[in-house]
N, C-alpha and C positions, 0 to 999 in steps of 0.2 A: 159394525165394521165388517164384520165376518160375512154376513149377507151381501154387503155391495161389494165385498170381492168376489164372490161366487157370482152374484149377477155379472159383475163385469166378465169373468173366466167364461159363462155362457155365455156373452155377447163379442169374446173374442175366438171362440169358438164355432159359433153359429158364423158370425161372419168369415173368419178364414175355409169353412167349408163351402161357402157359399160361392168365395171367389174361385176353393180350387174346382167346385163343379163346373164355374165357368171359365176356367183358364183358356180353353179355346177361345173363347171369343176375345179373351183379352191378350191373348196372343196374337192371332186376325187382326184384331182393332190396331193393334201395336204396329203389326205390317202394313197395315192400311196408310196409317198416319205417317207413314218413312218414304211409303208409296208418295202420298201427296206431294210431303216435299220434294224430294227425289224431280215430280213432275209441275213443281210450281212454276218454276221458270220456261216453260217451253214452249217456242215461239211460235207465231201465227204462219198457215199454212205456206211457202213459198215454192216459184218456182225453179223446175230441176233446170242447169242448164247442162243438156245432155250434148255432148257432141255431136257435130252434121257432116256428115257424107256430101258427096258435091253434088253437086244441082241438077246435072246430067249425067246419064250412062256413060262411062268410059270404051272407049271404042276397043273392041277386044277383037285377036286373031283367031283364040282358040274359046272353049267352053269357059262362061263364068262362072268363080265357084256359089255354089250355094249358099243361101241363106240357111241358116241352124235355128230353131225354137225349142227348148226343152222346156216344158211345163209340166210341173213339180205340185198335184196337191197333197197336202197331209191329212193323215187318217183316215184316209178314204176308204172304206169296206168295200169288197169285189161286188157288195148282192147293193151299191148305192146308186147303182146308174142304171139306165135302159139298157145299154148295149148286151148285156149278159141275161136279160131276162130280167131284170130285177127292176130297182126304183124305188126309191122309201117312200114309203105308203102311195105304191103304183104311181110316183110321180117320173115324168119323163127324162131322159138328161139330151134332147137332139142335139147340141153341140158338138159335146162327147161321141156321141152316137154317130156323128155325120165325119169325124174326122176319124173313127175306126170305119166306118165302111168305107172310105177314102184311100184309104190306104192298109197295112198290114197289121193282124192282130196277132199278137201272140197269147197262145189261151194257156200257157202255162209257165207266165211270167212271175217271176218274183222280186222281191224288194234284196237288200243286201243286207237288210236286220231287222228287226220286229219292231225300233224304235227307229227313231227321225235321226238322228244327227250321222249315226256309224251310217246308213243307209246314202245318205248325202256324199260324204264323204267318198266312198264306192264308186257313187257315179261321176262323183269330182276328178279319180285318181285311177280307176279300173281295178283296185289294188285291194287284198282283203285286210282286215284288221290283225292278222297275223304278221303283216309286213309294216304298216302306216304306223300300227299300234293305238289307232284310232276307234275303241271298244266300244266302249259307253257314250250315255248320252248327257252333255254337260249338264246342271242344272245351276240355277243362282246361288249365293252363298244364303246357307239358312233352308233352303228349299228342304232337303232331305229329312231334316230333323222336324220342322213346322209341321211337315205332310206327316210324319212319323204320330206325332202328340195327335197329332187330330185324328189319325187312325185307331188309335188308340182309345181312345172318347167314342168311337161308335162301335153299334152292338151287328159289325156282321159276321162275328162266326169264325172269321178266318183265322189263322194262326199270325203271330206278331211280324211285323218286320222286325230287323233285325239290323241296329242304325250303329256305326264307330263315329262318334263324335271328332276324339282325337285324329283318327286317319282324316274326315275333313278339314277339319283347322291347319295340317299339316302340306295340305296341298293348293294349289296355285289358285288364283282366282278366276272366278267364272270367266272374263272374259281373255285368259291366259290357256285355259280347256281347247284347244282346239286342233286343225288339222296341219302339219308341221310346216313351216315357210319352206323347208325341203321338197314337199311333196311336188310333184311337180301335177298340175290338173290340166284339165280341157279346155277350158278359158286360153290357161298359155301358150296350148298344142297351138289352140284356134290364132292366136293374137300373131305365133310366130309365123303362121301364113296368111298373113296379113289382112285378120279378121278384124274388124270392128267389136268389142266385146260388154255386154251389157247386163249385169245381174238387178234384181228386181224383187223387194219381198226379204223372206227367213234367207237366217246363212246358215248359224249355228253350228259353227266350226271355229270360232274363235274369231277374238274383234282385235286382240294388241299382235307384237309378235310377230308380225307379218303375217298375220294369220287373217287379217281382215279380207274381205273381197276384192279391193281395188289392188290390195298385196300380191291377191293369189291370181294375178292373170285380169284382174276385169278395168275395163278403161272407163267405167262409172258404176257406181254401186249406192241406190237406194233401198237402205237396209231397213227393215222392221227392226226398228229399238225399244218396242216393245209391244204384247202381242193384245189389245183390246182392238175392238172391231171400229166401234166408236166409242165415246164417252158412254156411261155406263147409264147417266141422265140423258143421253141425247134424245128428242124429241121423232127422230126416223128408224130406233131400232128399237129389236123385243129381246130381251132377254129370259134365258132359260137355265139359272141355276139350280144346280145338281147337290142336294143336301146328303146326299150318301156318296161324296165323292171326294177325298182328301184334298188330291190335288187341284180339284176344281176350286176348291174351297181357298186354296192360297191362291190359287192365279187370280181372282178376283178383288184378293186383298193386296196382289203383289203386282197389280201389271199396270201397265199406264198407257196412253192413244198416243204413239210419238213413233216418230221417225230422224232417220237423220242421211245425209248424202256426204259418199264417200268416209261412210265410218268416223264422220267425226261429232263425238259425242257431245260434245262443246257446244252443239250448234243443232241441239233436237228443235224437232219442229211439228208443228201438227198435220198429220198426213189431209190430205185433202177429199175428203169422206170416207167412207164404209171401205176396210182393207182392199175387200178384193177387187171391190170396182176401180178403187184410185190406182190398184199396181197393174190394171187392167188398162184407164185411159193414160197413163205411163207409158208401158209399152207399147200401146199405140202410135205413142211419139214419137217412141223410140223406133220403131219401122218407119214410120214416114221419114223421118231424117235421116234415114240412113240406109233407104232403098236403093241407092245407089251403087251400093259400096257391100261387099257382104260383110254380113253382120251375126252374131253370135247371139241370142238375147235369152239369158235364164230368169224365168219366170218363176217362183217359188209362190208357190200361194199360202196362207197359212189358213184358208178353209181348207178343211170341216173342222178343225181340231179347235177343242175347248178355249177359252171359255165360248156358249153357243150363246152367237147373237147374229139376227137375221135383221136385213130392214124391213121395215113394216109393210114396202111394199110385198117382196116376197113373201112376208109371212101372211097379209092376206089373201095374197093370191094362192097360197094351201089352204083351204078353210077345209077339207075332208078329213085332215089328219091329225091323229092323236095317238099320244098326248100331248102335252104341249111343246114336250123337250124337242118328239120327234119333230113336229114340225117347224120349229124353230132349227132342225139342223137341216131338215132337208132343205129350205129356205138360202139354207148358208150351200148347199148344193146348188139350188138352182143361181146363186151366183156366180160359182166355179165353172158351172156348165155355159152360163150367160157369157163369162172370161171370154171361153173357148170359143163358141159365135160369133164374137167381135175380132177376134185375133183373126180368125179364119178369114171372116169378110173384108177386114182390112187389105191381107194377102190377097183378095180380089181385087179389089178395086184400084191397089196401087197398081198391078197386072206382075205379080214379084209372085204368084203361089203354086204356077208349074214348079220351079226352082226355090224351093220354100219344102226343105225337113220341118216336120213340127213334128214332136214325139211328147206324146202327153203319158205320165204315170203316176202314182203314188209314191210315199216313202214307205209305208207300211199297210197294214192291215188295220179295220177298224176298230177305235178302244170298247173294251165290254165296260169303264167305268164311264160311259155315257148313258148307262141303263137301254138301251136299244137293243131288243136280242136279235136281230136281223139283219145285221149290217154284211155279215160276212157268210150268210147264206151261200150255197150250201155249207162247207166248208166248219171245222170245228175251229173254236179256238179265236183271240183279239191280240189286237198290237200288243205284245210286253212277253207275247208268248211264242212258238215259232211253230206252233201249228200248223195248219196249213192256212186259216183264218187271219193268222196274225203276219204270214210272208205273201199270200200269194196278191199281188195288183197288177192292174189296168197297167198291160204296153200297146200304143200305138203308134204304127210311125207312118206319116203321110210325104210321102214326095214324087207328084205325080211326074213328074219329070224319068225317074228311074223304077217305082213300086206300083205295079195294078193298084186298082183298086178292088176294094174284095179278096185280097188276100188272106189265107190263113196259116199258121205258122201252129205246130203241137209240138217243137223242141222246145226243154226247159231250156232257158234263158231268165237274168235276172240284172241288177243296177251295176255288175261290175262290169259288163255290156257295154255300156252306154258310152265310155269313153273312149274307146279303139273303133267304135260305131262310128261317134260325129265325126273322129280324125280321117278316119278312113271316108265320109259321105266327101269333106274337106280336099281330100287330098295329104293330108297334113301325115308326117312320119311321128309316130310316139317315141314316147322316148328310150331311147338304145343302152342304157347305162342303169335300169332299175328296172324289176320284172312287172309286167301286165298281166294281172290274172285273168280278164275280160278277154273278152273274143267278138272279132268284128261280124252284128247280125245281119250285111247287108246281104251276103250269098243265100241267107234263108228267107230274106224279106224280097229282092227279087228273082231268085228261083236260079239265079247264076254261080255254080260253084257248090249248092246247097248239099248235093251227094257226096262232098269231102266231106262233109263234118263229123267230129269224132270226140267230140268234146260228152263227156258222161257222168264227170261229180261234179257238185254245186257242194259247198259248205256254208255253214252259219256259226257265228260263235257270241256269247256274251257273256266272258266268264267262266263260270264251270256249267253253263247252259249250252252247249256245244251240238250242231247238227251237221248230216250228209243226207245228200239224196244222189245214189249213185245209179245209173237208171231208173227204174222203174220204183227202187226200192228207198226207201228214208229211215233214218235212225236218228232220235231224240234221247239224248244224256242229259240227264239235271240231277245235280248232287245237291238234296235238297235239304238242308241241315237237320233237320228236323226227325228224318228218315233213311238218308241213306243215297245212294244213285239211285234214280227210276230208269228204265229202261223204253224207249216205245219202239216198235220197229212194224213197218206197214208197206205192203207191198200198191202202190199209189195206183198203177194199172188197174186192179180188181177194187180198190179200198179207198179211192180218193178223197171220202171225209174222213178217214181215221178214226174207223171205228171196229176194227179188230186186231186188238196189240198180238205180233207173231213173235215177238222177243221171247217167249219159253219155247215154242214151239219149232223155231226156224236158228238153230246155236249156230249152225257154219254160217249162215249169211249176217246174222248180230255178228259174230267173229270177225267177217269180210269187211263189215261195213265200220266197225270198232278200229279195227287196224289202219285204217282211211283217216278217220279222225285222228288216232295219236299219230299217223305218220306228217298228217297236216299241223300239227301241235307242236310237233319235234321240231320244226323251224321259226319258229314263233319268236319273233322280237320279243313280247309280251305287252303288255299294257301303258300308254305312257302316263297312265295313274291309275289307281287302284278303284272298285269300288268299295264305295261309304255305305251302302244300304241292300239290304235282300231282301223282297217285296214279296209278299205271297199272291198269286194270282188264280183265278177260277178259270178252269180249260170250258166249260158248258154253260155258266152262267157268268150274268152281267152284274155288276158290283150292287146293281139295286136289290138283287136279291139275297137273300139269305145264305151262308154258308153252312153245310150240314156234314156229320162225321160223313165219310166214304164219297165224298165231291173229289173228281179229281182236280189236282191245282199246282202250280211247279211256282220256287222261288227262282226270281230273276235277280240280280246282283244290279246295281247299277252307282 
C-alpha cells in the first residue's frame, strides 16, 4: 500500500509539474478557445452602405472647400520607407514616396506618444493628455496579466513587469477606456462645416459611451473589431509569428478577422479580404460617392503592427529578404504603400486631387518586440519608449492646390498639429470654450506667415515617463522602480540619435528643462484611469535579443 501511494504522490507530482511548465500554453490555448466562440457567430462579408453625395458639382460663387484625407499607419518605423533613405531590406515604398515629394515634408515630425491610442487621440482633439486625460493605451480585459505570465516564462534577461491585478478588476471595461463623449475632435469641427465625414479601419478610443466613432463626429464608421489580417488558415497569407514576444503571443490567441459598421457589435462581420486592401477599396467608395460634396475620410490602417501577416502575393514578390519575420512585414509595408497609390490615383481620375489634403503619418515609432533592429534607423530607441525612435514619424501633407511640391519644413511639429491644421485647411473655427494645444502647420507648409512662428516646447507624457523638447534641447524623466529617476538630457542640434546623455554635465539647462515639465504637470487633470502594468523595455535592442546587466532600458506604465 505504502508503495502505490508513493507511486501515485510521484505521478501527481510529475504531472502537476508538467502542467505548471506549461501553463502558458494552457493559458493561450484557454484564450484561444474564448477567442473562437467569441468569433463563432460572425457573419459573411457584406456590403457597406456608405452615404452619397450628389451626382453633380454644386454650382458654387466662391472657393470649394477641400476635400481632407488623413492616413494613419501603425508602427511604422522612420528607417521603413524610401522617402528617408531607407526601406526594409532596400525595398521601396513609391506611394509613400510620391505623396512626400508632392507636396511638404516635415523632417522633424513627431507622433503625440510612443503608443497608438494617446497618439490618436491627439490628433482627434489637438489636446495633450494632461487636459483629455487620455494617457495610456486601452488594452482587452486580461490582456495585461496573460502578457505578464508569458513574460515571465521566457528567458530574456529583463527585469519583471510589474502587474496590479486588483487596480484592473476595478476599472471599466475595455471598451468603456476611451476618448471622453466631451471631447470635442475634428470630425465634428469638419461635420459642423458641413463636411461629409468618414472613418475607416483602428479607432481605439473607446466603443460604448459615446465614445465610438460615429458618436464622435463621423457620419459612418467601419470599425476594425478585431485586429487579424486574414484568417490565420487562409490560403493568400504568410504568417510570421514571433516566439520571443509576449504580446505577439496573446494577439494570436486573442484576436479574431471581423469587422463591424457603425460600431455595432451585434452585427460583426467578415471584412472582405486582407485588412489593408479591404479598408483601401472602401475608401475608395468612399471618394467616389462623395466627390462631390466635400468629404472628411480618416483612414486608419492597422499595418505594420503585429500580429505580421502579409499576402502571399507580397510576400513573394520579396523573395531577397531575410529573415522571414522581416519579409513578412515588409510585405505588410508594401500594402500600406500600395493603400497610398490607389488613394492617390483615385484623386486623379475622379479630377478631385488639386483640392485633395491627404496627410499621410504614423502613430508612433517602430516596436523593437518585432525582433527587426532597423526599423527606426538612424534614430535610438522603439514604440513604448520616447526616444527619439519610438516618437519621431513620417508627416506629409499634399494639397497642390495651396503647398509646392518639394517642400521642406525643419520645425518640430507633431499629432497635436493635425487638428487646428485640417480645421484651419477647412475653414472651420475650433473650438472657443476648451484650450488647443496644437498649432495650425499651414503658414510653414506654404511659406505664408511661416516667420511668426514661435511655438518652441513639445511635451510627452505616460505616467511617470514624462518628456520636453524645448528647442534644440530634450529631456527624458522615468522613475523607474526598480532604480530610481533616470535622467537623459541631449542637446538634438549636435546629438540627434542620443547618444551623449548631458544631464550631469549641462544642471541649469536639466534645471530649465525640469521646471517646463513640472510647470506642464501642475495643470494636469490626471489620468482618467490609472495604469495596471510597468513593462520593462530595451532602449538598443530588440526583444529577440538578450538582455545583459548594464543594457539600458526604461519602465513604461501602461
Amino acid at each position: 500500500m505504502k508503495k502505490l501511494l508513493l507511486l501515485l504522490l510521484v505521478i501527481v507530482v510529475v504531472v502537476g509539474a508538467t502542467a505548471w511548465s506549461k501553463r502558458v500554453d494552457i493559458i493561450l490555448s484557454l484564450a484561444k478557445y474564448k477567442t473562437s466562440q467569441k468569433y463563432a457567430d460572425v457573419a459573411p462579408t457584406r456590403e457597406i452602405p456608405w452615404q452619397r453625395g450628389p451626382e453633380t458639382p454644386a454650382d458654387l460663387v466662391g472657393e470649394r472647400l477641400p476635400n481632407i484625407i488623413l492616413i494613419v499607419a501603425d508602427d511604422l518605423g522612420y528607417n521603413d520607407i524610401s522617402t528617408f533613405g531607407g526601406g526594409v531590406g532596400g525595398m521601396q515604398t513609391p506611394g509613400i514616396d510620391r505623396l512626400a515629394a508632392e507636396g511638404a515634408v516635415f523632417t522633424q515630425s513627431y507622433s503625440g506618444a510612443s503608443t497608438c491610442a494617446p497618439s490618436r487621440a491627439m490628433m482627434m482633439t489637438g489636446r495633450y493628455p494632461t487636459r483629455t486625460g487620455f494617457e495610456f493605451t486601452p488594452t482587452p480585459a486580461g490582456m495585461a496579466k496573460i502578457v505578464g505570465v508569458v513574460a515571465a516564462s521566457m528567458d530574456s534577461g529583463l527585469p519583471s513587469s510589474i502587474y496590479d491585478e486588483a487596480l484592473e478588476e476595478s476599472q471599466p471595461p475595455y471598451e468603456r477606456k476611451g476618448l471622453p463623449a466631451s471631447e470635442v475632435t475634428i470630425a465634428e469641427t469638419l461635420k459642423a462645416q458641413g463636411y461629409y465625414t468618414a472613418h475607416i479601419g483602428k479607432w481605439h478610443l473607446g466603443r460604448e459611451n459615446g465614445m465610438a466613432p460615429h458618436d464622435q463626429g463621423f457620419d459612418d464608421s467601419l470599425l476594425m473589431q478585431s485586429g487579424l489580417y486574414l484568417p490565420e488558415d487562409d490560403p493568400n497569407v504568410v504568417n510570421a509569428k514571433l516566439s520571443f514576444d509576449p504580446i505577439d503571443r496573446f494577439l494570436w490567441a486573442g484576436m479574431g478577422f471581423s469587422a463591424t459598421y457603425n460600431s455595432g457589435d451585434a452585427e460583426k462581420f467578415k471584412p472582405g479580404g486582407y485588412l489593408t486592401d479591404y479598408w483601401t477599396d472602401e475608401s475608395i467608395k468612399v471618394i467616389k460617392a462623395n466627390k462631390n460634396r466635400p468629404f472628411f475620410l480618416y483612414l486608419a490602417h492597422w499595418g505594420p503592427h503585429t500580429p505580421l501577416q502579409a499576402t502571399r502575393q507580397d510576400y513573394d514578390a520579396l523573395s531577397g529578404i531575410e529573415p522571414h519575420r522581416k519579409r513578412v512585414y515588409a510585405g505588410m509595408i508594401r500594402a500600406v504603400d500600395r493603400s497610398v497609390s490607389r488613394i492617390l490615383d483615385t484623386l486623379e481620375e475622379e479630377g478631385i486631387a488639386d483640392n485633395t489634403v491627404v496627410v499621410f503619418t504614423s502613430d508612433n515609432g517602430g516596436a523593437g518586440y518585432i525582433g527587426i533592429p532597423d526599423v527606426n534607423s538612424p534614430y535610438r530607441g522603439w514604440k513604448i519608449t520616447m526616444f527619439e525612435g519610438g516618437i519621431r514619424v513620417p508627416m506629409f501633407v499634399k494639397w497642390p492646390a495651396k503647398i509646392a511640391s518639394g517642400t521642406t519644413v525643419k520645425t518640430p511639429v507633431a499629432h497635436i498639429d493635425m487638428m487646428p491644421t485640417l480645421a484651419a485647411a477647412a475653414g472651420a473655427a475650433i473650438p472657443v470654450d476648451v484650450a488647443i494645444d496644437g498649432v495650425d502647420l499651414l503658414p510653414l507648409a506654404t511659406g505664408e506667415g511661416s516667420d511668426n512662428w514661435s511655438r518652441e516646447t513639445l511635451f510627452w507624457q505616460n505616467g511617470h515617463y514624462q518628456v520636453v523638447r524645448h528647442g534644440d534641447w530634450k529631456l527624458q524623466l522615468n522613475d523607474r522602480p526598480t532604480d530610481g529617476l533616470q535622467k537623459w538630457l541631449y542637446n538634438l542640434a549636435e546629438d540627434p540619435t542620443e547618444q551623449n546623455n548631458l544631464a550631469a554635465s549641462h544642471p541649469e539647462k536639466l534645471k530649465e528643462l525640469g521646471a517646463l515639465l513640472a510647470a506642464h504637470q501642475a495643470s494636469s487633470r490626471g489620468p482618467l484611469y490609472e495604469s495596471v502594468v510597468q513593462m520593462p523595455v530595451m532602449v538598443d535592442k530588440t526583444l529577440a535579443e538578450k538582455f545583459v546587466e548594464g543594457d539600458e532600458y526604461v519602465y513604461t506604465p501602461n
